[in-house]
Structures are given as structure tokens and as C-alpha cells.
C-alpha atoms as one frame of an Amber mdcrd trajectory, in Angstrom:
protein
-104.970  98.077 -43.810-102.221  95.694 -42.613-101.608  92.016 -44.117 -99.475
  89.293 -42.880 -96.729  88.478 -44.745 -98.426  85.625 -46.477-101.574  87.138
 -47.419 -99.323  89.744 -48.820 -96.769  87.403 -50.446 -99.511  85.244 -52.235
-100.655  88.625 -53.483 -97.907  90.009 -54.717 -96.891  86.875 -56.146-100.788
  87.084 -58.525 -99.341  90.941 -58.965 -96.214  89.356 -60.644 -98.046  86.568
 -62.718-100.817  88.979 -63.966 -97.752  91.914 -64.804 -96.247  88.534 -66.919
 -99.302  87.288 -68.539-100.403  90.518 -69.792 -96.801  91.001 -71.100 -97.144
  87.929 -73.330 -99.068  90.103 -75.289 -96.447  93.012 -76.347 -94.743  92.978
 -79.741 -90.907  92.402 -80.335 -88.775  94.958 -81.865 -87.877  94.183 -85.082
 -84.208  93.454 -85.057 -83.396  93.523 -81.812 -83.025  90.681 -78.718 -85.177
  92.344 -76.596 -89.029  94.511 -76.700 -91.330  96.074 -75.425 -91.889  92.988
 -73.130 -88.409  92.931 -71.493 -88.801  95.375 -68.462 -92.467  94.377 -67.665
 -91.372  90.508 -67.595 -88.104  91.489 -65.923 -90.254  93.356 -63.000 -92.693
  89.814 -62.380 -90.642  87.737 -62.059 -88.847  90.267 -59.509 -92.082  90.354
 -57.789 -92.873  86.528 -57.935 -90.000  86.293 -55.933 -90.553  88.513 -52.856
 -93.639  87.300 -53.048 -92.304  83.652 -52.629 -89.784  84.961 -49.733 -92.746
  86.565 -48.271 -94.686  83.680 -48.230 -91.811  81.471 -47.106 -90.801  83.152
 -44.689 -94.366  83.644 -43.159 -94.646  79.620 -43.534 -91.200  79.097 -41.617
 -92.103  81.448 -39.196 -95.897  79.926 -38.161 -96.933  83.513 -38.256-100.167
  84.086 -35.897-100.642  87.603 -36.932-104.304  87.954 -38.117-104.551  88.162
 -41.969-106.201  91.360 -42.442-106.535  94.583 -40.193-107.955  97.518 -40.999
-105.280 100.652 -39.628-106.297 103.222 -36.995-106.897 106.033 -40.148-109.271
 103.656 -41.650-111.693 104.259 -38.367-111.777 107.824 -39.039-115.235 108.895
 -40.893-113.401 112.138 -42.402-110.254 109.529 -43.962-113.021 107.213 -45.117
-114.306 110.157 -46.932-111.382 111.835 -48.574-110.500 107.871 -49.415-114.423
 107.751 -51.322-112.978 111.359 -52.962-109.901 110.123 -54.138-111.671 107.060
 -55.779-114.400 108.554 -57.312-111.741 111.416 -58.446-109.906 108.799 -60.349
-113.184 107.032 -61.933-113.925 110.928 -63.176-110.552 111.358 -64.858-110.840
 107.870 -66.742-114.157 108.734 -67.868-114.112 112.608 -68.592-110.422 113.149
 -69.544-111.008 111.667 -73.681-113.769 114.498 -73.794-112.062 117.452 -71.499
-108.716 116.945 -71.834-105.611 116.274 -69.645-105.299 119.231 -68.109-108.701
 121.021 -67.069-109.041 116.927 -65.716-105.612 117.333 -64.084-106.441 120.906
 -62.562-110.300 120.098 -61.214-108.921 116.469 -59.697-105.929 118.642 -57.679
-107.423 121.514 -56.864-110.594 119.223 -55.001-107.987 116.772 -53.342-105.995
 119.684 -52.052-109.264 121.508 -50.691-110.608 118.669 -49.335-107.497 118.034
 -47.853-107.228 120.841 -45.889-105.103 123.269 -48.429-106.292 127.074 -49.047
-107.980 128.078 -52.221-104.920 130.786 -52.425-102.049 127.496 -52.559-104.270
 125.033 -54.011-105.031 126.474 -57.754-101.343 128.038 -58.730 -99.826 124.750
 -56.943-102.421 122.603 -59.621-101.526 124.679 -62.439 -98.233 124.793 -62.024
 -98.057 120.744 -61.369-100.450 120.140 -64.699 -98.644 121.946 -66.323 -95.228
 120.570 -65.684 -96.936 116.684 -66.134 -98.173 117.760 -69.713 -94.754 118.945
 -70.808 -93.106 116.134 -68.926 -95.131 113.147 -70.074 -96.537 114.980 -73.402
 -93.594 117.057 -74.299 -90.698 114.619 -73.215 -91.794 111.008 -73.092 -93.905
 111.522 -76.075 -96.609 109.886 -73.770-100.113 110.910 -75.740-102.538 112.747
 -73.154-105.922 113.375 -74.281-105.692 117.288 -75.774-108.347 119.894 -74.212
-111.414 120.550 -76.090-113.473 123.122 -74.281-116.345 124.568 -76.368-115.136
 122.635 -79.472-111.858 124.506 -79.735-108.901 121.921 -79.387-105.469 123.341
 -77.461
């Protein structure tokens, strides 16, 4: 899908204001000039302003590009497929990952994309443990980021 410059300005520009409202709503550190909001606020207004250059500079220019158009992939039955995958991949993680777990979520979500993508069975499930297992120690272990545990059969790892 391509956009003009200021279709995509205007919506990079709502990007930046909804990144900055939703912001509003972090807590400040006790002690300390600066929170949790610094970095997300700090980021829109970075974005409000490509989006205003984009949009400016679509304005000065009297761009006659059309607004939208869809990209040769997007004519392709088999990429409008593996797009549907992806999607519906991502709505099955958000829904089944509290109840599975992070990774037996992480490994059945990689190992389809990759098969339906063309990989062998052979590549595709040591390449999704070993990835699954690397994101769970790097955003579990590391960052301290909290992943939902597995609980298969009642037992939690």
C-alpha cells in the first residue's frame, strides 16, 4: 500500500498525538525530573513533526499522486493469504498466550509463519525454539519484561 506524503503526514501526525495523549496518563518518578512519560512524549512530538514536514511539503509541492494505492504484492491471492495468517496469528497470541504461555504461543505462531512461508519443517521448529527461547530470556530474563508463564496440563514452568 503506498500513501502520498500527506495522507501519510496527517497520519503520522494522529500517530504522534495519540503516542502523547496516552502518555498523559503515566506516573512520575518520585524524586526525579523526569518518568515514565519522558521517552514516549519525547518520540510524539518527534513524530508530530515529520508528520508536519510531510504534510508541508506535500502542500508546497501540489502533489497529484493519488492518495492511496494498493502495491503489486497486495494483488497476489497467496500474499493476501499469508497477510490473513499473520493477522489472525497475532489475534491468537493476544487471546491464548494468558492461558498457554509465552512460549508454546511463541513456538506454534513461528513455526506456522515459517511453513506457510515457504520454510522446511527440518529449519522451521529448531529456528522457533531457538528464537523463543532467546526472547524469553531476553525480555523475561533481562528487561524484567513479565511474559505470561506456560501452563500446560495445570503444571506452571
Amino acid at each position: 500500500m503506498k500513501f502520498n506524503d500527506l495522507l501519510l503526514g496527517l497520519l503520522v501526525i494522529a500517530g504522534g498525538v495519540g503516542i502523547y495523549v496516552s502518555a498523559l496518563d503515566f506516573t512520575p518518578i518520585p524524586g526525579q525530573a523526569y518518568g515514565a512519560e519522558t521517552m514516549p512524549r519525547a518520540i510524539a512530538f518527534l513524530a508530530i513533526g515529520v508528520g508536519l514536514f510531510l504534510s508541508a511539503r506535500a502542500v508546497m509541492r501540489a502533489e497529484r499522486v493519488p492518495r492511496l494505492s494498493l502495491a503489486d504484492w497486495a494483488h497476489s491471492p497467496r500474499s493476501l493469504a499469508s497477510l490473513a495468517l499473520t493477522v489472525a496469528l497475532v489475534v491468537a497470541y493476544i487471546v491464548f498466550s494468558d492461558s498457554i504461555g509465552f512460549v508454546p504461543m511463541a513456538l506454534i505462531v513461528m513455526v506456522t509463519l515459517m511453513l506457510a512461508l515457504g520454510a522446511r519443517l527440518i529449519v522451521a521448529v529448531p529456528a522457533a525454539i531457538i528464537a523463543a527461547v532467546v526472547i524469553q530470556e531476553a525480555f523475561g530474563g533481562l528487561l524484567l519484561v513479565p511474559l505470561p508463564p506456560a501452563s500446560i496440563l495445570g503444571f506452571q514452568w
